[in-house]
N, C-alpha and C positions, 0 to 999 in steps of 0.2 A: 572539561569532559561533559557529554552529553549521554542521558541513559534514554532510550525507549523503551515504554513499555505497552505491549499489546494484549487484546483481551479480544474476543466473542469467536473464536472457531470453536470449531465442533463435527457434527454430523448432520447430513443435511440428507434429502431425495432429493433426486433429479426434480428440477421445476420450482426447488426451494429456494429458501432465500437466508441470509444470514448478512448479519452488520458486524463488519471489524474495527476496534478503536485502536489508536494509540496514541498517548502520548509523550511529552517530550519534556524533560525535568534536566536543570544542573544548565553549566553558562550557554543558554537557549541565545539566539539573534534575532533582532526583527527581520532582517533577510534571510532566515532560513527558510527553504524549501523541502517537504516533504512528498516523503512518495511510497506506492507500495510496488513488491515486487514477488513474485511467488515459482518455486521449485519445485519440480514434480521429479521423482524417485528418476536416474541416469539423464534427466533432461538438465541445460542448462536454464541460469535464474534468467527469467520470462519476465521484462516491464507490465503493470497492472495499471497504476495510474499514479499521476503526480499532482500535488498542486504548487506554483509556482509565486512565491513569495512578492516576487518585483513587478508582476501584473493582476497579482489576484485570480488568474485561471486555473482550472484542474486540467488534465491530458487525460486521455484515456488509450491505453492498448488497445488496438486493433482486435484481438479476440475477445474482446469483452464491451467494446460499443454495444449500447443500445441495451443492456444487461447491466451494467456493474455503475452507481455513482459516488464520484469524490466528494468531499465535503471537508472541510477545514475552522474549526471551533479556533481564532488565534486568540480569543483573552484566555482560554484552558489550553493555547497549545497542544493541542489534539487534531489527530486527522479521523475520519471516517471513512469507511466503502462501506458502500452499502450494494450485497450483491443478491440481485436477484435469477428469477431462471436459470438455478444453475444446473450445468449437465457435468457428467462427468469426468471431464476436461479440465475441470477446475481442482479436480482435487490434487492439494497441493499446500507443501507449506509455506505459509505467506510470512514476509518478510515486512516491516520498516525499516525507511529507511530516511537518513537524514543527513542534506546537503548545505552548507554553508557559503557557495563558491558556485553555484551552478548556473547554465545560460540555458535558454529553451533547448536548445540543439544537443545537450548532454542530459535529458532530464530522464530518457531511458537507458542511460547506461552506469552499471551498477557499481562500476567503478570509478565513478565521479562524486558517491555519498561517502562523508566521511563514517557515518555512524550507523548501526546497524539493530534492530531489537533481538529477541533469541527466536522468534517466528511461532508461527502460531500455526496449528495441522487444519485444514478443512479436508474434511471428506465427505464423498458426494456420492449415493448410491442410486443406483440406476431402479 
């Protein structure tokens, strides 16, 4: 089994910024790939960004280019976002997530990670 555990949401203004960690403890892989993904209250879970173990890349979702950066600590097995400019579109409970099996082309879909953190609230006020 794999646990994640996520830390830095909160409460932010519009324009703010905030850094999410998580890490990953228990039979971890060197090809694991991490990723985040975030739920906003009636909406379905939204791709945020991945970093992809078997080429060392991050991804980023489309509403969050140019805003939101991946970062991947692998000797602490930790990912980062670090998310700036946020509007209120963002708020949302964000997710880890963690895949053992995955190809580029599945990296935003949420049911391709086996493992899951308990999610973490951002909220964003205008």
């Amino acid at each position: 089994q794999v646990q994640l555990t996520e830390s830095g949401g909160g409460l932010v203004q519009a324009g703010g910024s905030l850094r999410l960690s998580c890490t990953a403890s228990g039979r971890t892989s060197t090809t694991d790939s991490m990723a985040w993904f975030r739920q906003a209250p009636g909406k379905e879970r939204e791709f945020v960004a991945a970093f992809f173990r078997n080429n060392g890349r991050t991804y980023l979702g489309d509403s969050v280019k140019g805003r939101f950066i991946a970062s991947r600590d692998n000797a602490k097995k930790t990912m980062f976002l670090s998310m700036n400019n946020h509007n209120v579109e963002d708020t949302a409970v964000y997710y880890c997530a963690l895949g053992q099996r995955l190809i580029v082309s599945s990296l935003g879909m949420p049911a391709q990670y086996e493992y899951w953190g308990q999610g973490t609230q951002v909220t964003v006020s205008s």
